[in-house]
MIVEXLO-984881 format. One record per atom (N, C-alpha, C): x, y, z. Coordinates in steps of 0.05 Angstrom, whole numbers, padded with zeros to 5 digits, always signed. Example, Ala and Ser with C-alpha at 12.3 -4.5 7.8 and 13.67 -1.06 7.14 Angstrom:
residues 2
+00264-00114+00156 +00246-00090+00156 +00264-00066+00156 +00257-00045+00142 +00273-00021+00143 +00258+00001+00157 
//
This chain:
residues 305
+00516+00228-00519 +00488+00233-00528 +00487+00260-00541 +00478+00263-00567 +00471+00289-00573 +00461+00308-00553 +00471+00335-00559 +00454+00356-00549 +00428+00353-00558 +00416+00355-00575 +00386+00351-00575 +00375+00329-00558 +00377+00312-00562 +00364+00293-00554 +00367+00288-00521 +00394+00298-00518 +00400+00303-00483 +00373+00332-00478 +00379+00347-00486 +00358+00366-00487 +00320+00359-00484 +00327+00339-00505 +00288+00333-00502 +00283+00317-00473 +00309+00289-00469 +00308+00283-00445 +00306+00297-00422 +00313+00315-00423 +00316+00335-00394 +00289+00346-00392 +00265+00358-00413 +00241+00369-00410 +00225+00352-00412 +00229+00325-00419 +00209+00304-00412 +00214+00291-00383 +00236+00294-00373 +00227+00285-00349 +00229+00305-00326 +00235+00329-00331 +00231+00351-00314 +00196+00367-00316 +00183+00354-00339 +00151+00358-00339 +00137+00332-00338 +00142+00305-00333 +00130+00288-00332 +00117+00288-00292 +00096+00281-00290 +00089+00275-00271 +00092+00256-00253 +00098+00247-00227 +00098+00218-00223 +00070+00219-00189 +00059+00234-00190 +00042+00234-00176 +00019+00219-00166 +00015+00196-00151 -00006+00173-00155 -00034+00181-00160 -00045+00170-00187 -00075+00172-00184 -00093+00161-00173 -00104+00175-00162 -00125+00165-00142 -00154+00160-00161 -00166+00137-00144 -00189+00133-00153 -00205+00119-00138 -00234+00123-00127 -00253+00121-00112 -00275+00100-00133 -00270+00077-00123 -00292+00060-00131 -00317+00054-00115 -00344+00051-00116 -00363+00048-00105 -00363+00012-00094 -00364+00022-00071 -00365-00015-00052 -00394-00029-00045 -00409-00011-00036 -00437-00005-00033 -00450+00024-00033 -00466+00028-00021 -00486+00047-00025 -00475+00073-00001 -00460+00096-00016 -00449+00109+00005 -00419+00103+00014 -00408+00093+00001 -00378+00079+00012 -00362+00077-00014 -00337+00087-00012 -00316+00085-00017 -00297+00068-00019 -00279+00068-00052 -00240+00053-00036 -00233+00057-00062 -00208+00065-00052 -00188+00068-00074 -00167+00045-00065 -00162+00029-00077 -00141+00010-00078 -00118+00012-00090 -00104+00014-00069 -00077+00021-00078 -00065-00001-00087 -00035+00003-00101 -00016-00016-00113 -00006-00036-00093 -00011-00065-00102 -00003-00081-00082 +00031-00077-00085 +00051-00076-00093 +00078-00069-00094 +00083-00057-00074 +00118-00043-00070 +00133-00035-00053 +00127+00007-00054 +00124+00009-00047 +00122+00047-00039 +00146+00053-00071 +00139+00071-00084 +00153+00086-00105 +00150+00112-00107 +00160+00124-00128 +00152+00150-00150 +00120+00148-00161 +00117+00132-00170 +00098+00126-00183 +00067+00121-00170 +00065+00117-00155 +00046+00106-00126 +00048+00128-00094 +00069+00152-00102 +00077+00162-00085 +00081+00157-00058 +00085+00131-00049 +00081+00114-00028 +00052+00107-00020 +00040+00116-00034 +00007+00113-00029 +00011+00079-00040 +00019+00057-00027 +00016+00031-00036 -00003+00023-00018 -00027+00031-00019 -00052+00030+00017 -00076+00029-00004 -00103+00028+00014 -00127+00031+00006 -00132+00049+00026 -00152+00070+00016 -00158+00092+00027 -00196+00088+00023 -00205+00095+00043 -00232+00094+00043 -00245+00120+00043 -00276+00128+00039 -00292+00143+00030 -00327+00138+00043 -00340+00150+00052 -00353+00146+00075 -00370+00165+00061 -00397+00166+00049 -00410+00194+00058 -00436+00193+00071 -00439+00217+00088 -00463+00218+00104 -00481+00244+00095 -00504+00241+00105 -00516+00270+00104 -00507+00293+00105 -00488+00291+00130 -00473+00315+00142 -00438+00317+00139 -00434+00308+00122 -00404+00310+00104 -00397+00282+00096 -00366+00279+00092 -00356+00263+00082 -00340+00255+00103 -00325+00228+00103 -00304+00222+00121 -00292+00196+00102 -00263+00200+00110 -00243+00186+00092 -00238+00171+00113 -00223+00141+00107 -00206+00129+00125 -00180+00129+00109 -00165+00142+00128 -00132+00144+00129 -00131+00164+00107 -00100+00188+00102 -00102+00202+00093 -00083+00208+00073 -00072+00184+00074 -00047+00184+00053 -00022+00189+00060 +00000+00185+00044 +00029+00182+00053 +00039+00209+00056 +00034+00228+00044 +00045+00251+00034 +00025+00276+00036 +00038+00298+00036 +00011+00323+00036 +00007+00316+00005 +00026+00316-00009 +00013+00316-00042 -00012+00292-00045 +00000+00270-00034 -00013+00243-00036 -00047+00252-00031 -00046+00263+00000 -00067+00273+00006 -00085+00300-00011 -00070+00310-00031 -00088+00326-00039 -00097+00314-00070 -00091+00298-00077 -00095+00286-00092 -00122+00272-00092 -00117+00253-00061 -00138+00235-00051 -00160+00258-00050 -00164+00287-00038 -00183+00306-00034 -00194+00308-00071 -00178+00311-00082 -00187+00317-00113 -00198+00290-00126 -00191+00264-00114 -00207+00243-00123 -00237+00237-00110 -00233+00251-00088 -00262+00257-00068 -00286+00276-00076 -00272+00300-00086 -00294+00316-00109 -00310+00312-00126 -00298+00289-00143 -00308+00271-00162 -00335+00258-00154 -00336+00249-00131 -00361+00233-00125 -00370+00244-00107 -00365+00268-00090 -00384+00287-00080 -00373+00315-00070 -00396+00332-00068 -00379+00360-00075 -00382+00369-00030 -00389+00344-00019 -00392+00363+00008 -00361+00354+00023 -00360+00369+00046 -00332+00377+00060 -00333+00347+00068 -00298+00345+00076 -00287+00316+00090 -00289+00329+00115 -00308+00323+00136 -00303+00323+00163 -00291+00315+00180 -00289+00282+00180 -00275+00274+00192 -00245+00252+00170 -00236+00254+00185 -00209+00229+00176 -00195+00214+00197 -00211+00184+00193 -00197+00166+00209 -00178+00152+00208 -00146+00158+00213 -00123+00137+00212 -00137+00105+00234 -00137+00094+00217 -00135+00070+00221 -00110+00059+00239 -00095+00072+00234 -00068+00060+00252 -00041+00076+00244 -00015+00073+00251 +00006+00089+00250 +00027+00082+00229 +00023+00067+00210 +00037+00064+00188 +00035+00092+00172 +00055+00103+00157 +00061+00120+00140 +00036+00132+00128 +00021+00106+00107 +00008+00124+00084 -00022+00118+00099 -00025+00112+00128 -00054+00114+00141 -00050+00159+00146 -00024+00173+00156 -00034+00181+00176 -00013+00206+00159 +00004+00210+00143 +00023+00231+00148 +00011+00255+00125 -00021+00236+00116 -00037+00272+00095 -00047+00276+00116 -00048+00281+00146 -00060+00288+00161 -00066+00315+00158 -00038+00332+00162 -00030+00358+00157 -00041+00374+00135 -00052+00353+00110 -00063+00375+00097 -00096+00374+00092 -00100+00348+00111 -00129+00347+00115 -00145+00373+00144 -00118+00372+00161 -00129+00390+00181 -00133+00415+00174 -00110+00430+00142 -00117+00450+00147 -00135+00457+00131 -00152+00437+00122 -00175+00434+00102 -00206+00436+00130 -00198+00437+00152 -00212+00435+00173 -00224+00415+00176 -00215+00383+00175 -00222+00365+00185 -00217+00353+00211 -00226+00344+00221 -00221+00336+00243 -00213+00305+00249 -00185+00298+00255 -00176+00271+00252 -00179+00255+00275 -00178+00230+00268 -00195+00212+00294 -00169+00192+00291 -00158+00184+00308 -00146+00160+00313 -00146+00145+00347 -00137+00122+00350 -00137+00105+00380 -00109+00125+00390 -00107+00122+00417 -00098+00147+00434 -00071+00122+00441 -00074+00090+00422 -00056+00074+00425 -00031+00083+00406 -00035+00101+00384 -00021+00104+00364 -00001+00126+00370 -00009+00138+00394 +00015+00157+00399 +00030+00160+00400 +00045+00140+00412 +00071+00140+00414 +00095+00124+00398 +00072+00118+00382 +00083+00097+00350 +00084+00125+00329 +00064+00139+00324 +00062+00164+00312 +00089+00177+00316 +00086+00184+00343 +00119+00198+00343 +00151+00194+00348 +00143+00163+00353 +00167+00153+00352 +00177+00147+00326 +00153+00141+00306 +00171+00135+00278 +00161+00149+00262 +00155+00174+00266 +00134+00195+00241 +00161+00213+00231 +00188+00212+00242 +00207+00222+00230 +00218+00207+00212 +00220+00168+00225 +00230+00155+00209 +00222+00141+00177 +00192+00145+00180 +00176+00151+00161 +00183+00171+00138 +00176+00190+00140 +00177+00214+00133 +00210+00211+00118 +00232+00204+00130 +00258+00200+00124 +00255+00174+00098 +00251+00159+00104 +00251+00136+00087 +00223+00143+00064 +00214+00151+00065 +00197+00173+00039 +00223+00187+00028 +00229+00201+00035 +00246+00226+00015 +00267+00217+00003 +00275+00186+00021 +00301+00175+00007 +00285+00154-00020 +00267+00159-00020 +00243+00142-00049 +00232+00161-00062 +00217+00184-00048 +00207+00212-00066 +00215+00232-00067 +00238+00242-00052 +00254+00267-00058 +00232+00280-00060 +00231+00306-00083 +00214+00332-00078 +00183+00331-00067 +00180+00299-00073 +00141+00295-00073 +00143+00292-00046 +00158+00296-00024 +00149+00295-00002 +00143+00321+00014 +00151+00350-00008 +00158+00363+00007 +00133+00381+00016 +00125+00395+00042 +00105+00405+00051 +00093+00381+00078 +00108+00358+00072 +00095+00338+00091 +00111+00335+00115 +00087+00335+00139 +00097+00334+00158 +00085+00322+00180 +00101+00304+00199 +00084+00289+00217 +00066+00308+00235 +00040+00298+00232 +00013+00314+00241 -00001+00304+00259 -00005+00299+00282 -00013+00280+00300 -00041+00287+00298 -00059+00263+00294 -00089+00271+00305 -00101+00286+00326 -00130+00291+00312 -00132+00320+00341 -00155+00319+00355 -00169+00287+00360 -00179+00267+00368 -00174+00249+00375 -00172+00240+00404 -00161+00207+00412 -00182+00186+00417 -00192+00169+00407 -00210+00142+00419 -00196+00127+00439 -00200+00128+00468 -00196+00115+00491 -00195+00090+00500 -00226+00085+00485 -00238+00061+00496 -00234+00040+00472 -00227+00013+00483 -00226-00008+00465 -00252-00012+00434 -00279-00002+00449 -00303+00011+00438 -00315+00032+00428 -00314+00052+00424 -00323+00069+00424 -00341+00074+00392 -00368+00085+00394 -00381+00096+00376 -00379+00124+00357 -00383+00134+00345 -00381+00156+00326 -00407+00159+00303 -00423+00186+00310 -00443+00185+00291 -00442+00222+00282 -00445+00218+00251 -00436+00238+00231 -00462+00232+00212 -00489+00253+00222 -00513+00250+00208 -00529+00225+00200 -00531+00213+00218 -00547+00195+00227 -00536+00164+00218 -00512+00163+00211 -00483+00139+00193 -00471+00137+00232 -00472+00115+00236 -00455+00101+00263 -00426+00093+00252 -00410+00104+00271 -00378+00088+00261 -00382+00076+00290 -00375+00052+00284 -00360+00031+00306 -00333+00033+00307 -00311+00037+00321 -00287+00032+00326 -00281+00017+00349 -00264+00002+00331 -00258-00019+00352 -00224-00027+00347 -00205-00035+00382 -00179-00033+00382 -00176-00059+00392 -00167-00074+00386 -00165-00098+00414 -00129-00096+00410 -00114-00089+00420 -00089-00081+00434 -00070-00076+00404 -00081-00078+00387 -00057-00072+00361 -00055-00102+00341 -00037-00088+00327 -00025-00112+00307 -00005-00112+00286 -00013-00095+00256 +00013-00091+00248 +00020-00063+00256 +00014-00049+00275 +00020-00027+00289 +00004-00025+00319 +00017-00013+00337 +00011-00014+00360 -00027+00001+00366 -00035+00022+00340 -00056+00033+00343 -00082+00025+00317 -00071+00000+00304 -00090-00004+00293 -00126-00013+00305 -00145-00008+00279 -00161+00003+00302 -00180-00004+00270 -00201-00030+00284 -00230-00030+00254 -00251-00008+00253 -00255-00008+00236 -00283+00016+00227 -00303+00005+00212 -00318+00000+00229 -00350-00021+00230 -00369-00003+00225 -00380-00003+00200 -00409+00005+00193 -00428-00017+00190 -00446-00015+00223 -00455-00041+00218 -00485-00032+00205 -00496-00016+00200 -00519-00007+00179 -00512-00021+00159 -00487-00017+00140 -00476-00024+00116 -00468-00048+00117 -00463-00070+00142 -00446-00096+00142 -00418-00087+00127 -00411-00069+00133 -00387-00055+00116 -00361-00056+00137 -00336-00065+00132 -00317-00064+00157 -00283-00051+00133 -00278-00032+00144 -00247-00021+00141 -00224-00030+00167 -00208-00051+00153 -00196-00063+00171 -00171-00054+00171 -00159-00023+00159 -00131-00019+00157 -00116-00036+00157 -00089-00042+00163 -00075-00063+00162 -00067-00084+00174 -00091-00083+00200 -00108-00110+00204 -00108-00141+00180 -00117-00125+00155 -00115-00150+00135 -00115-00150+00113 -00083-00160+00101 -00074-00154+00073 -00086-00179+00052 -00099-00176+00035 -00101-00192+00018 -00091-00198-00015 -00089-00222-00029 -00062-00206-00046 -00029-00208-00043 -00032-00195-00024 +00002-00195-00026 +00005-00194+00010 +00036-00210+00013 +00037-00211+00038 +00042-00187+00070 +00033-00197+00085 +00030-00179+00104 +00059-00174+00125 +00070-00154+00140 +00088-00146+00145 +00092-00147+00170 +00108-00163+00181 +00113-00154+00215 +00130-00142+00216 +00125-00113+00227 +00148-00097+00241 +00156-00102+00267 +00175-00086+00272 +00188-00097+00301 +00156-00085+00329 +00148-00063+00314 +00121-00058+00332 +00093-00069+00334 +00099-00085+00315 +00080-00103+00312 +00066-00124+00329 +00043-00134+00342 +00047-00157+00360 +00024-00175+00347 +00035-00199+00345 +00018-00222+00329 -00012-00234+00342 +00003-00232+00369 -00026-00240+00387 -00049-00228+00390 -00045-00196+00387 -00063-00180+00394 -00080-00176+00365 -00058-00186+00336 -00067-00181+00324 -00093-00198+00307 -00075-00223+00321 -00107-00242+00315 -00125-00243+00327 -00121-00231+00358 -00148-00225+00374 -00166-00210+00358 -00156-00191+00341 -00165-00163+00328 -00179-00180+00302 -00165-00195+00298 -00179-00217+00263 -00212-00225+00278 -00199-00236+00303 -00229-00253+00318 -00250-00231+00321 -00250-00209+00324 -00260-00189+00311 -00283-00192+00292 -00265-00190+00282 -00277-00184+00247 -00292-00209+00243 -00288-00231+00244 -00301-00258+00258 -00326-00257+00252 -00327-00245+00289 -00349-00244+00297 -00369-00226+00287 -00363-00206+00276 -00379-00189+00260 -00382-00195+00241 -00374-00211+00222 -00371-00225+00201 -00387-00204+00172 -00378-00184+00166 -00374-00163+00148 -00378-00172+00121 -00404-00169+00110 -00411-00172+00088 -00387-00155+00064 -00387-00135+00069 -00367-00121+00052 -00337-00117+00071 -00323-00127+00060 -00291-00131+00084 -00273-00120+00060 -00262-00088+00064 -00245-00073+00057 -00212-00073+00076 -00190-00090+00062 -00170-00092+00075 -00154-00063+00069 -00132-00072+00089 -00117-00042+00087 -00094-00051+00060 -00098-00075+00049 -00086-00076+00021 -00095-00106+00008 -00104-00095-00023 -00108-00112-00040 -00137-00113-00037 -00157-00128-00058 -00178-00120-00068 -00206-00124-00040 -00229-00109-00046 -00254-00115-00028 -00254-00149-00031 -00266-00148-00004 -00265-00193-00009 -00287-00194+00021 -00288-00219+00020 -00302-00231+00035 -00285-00244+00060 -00298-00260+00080 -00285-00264+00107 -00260-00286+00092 -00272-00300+00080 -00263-00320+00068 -00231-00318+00049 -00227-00297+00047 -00210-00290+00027 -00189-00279+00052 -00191-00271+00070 -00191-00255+00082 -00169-00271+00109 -00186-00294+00111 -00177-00309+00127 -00154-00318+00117 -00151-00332+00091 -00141-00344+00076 -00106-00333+00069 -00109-00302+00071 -00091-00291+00055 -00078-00284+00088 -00093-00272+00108 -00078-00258+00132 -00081-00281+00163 -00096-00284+00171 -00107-00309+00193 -00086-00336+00189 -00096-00335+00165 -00083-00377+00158 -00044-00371+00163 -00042-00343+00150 -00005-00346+00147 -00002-00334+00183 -00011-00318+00191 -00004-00305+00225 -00011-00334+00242 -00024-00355+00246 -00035-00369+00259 -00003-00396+00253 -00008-00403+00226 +00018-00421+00225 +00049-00403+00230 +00045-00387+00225 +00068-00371+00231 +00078-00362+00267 +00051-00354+00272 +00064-00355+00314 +00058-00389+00333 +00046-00413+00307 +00050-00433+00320 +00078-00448+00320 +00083-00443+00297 +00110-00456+00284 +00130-00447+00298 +00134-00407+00307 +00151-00392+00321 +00149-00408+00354 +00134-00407+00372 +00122-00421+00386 +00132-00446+00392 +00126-00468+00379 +00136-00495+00384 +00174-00498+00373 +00181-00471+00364 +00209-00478+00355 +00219-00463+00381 +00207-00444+00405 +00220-00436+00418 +00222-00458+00440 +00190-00472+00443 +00192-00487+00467 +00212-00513+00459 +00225-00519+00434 +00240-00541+00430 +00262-00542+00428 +00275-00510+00438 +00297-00502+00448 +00313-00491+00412 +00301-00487+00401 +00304-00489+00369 +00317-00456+00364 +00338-00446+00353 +00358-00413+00355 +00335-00412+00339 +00352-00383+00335 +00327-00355+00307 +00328-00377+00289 +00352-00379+00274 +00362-00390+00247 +00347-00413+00241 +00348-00431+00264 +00342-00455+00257 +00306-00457+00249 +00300-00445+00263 +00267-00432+00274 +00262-00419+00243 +00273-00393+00228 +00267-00392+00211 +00265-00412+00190 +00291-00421+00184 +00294-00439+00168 +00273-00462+00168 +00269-00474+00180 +00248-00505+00183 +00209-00488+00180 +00214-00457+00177 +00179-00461+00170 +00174-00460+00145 +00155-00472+00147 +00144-00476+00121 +00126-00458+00107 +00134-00446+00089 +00122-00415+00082 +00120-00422+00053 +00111-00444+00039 +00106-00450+00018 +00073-00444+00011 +00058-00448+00025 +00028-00456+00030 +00027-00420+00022 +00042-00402+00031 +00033-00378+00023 +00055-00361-00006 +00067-00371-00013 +00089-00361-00035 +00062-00348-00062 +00043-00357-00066 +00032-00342-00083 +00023-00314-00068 +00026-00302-00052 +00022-00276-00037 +00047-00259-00052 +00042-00238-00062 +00062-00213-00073 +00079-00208-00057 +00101-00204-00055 +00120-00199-00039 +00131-00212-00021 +00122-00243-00021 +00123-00255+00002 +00156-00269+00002 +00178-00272-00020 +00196-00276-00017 +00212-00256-00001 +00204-00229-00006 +00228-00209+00008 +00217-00210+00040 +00191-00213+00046 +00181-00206+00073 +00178-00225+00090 +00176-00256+00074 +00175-00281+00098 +00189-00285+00108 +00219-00281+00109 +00253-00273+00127 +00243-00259+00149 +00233-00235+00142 +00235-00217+00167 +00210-00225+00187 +00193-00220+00168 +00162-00233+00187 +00171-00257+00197 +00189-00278+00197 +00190-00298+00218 +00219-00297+00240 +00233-00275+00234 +00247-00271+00256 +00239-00252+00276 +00226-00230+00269 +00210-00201+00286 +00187-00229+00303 +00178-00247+00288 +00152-00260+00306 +00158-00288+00332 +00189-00290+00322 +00210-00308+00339 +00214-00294+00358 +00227-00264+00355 +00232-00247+00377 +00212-00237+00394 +00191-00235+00383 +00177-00225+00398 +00163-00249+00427 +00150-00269+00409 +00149-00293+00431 +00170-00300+00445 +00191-00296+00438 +00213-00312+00451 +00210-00289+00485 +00199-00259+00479 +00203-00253+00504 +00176-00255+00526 +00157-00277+00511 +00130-00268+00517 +00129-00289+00544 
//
């Protein structure tokens, strides 16, 4: 390659940016979401592949979840300016996946005060290194300054209320799902529900090995029953119950019946994966690389239940 042109290459991509832009769309009256990239965590999305929420009250602002990265997170703060100029008070991780909880660190020293279930603890720190690791082997320098930041507020109770100038947060846990501390955020003034990753729509949803399927459709029955005029998933677009069901409920439900009747029929992993039928969901994004694992992690797990 020429020296010049090796030359221009080197200052175009040593000044190009790859920083995710954030952007805060209006859901209703007072409420927030930036919708992240349904795809795999990159450069480009800075692992911010999430929806991030936006809350405002009389008496400040409050975000749900804080982003993947301190950069991620200051970014998300500079897309928050945009639509109002008062402080983020609170920030609720929704649960212990990566890009709910690791801008923690640069929301606290912004003096917010972070709220998460007192279930996510030990998911927080058992994999907030491994996190954090598997970021830098995808973002190298954009991770740097970030650090696992544990919330500095615990929710106890399966229930518990939250009021920030006269705005009610409902939080509600019923034992986990795609993480051990996921956890809904019910504005029932607004019929408004943030279901972190509770419920992916769009593109398919992920069982990790910490994951538990049962608790997690207890947690759908949920949402159900409150039946959420505005239903903000923790990925892919605002939707209705209906969409909702369709994309996360319909594939977890055939998925731990199928796991289920192949254990009680004496049926191995292999065979168990192999024979389900995961066609009914193949238009879901990603669902070729993730339906392998989501039906062996949901074999193992029943198999010890």
């Amino acid at each position: 390659m020429p020296h010049f042109f090796l030359s221009c290459f080197i200052v175009f991509f040593t000044t190009t940016s790859f920083a995710v832009e954030v952007q805060f769309q209006k859901v209703t009256q007072d409420v927030y979401v930036h919708i992240g990239e349904l795809g795999q965590r990159s450069t480009t999305n800075e692992g911010l592949n999430a929806n991030i929420g936006l809350v405002l009250t009389p008496e400040g602002a409050v975000l749900i979840d804080s982003g993947a990265t301190y950069k991620s997170a200051m970014q998300i703060h500079e897309a928050v300016k945009k639509i109002t100029n008062q402080p983020i008070k609170w920030v609720i991780n929704t649960g212990g996946q990566d890009h709910r909880w690791l801008g923690n660190g640069y929301f606290i020293a912004q003096g917010a005060q972070i709220i998460a279930h007192q279930n996510a603890i030990a998911d927080m720190k058992n994999r907030g290194g491994e996190h954090l690791a598997g970021l830098s082997r995808i973002l190298g320098d954009l991770v740097s300054q970030t650090k696992p930041t544990l919330p500095n507020y615990w929710i106890k109770n399966p229930d518990e209320s939250l009021n920030l100038g006269g705005v009610l947060f409902e939080l509600k846990h019923r034992g986990g799902a795609h993480t051990p501390g996921d956890m809904l955020v019910w504005l029932p003034a607004k019929k408004t529900m943030f279901t972190g990753d509770v419920v992916y729509v769009n593109r398919m949803l992920g069982v990790l090995p910490v994951s538990r399927t049962q608790t997690w459709l207890a947690t759908f029955a949920e949402i159900e029953k409150l039946a959420p005029q505005h239903l903000i998933p923790g990925h892919g677009q605002v939707c209705d119950l209906k969409l909702a069901k369709a994309d996360t409920q319909a594939y977890l439900l055939a998925l731990t019946d199928h796991m289920k009747k192949a254990i009680d029929n004496g049926l191995d992993i292999s065979a168990a994966i192999q024979s389900f039928n995961s066609q009914p969901f193949s238009y879901l994004l990603n669902s070729a690389e993730l339906i392998p694992g989501n039906s062996s992690r949901t074999y193992l797990e029943m198999e010890i239940q």
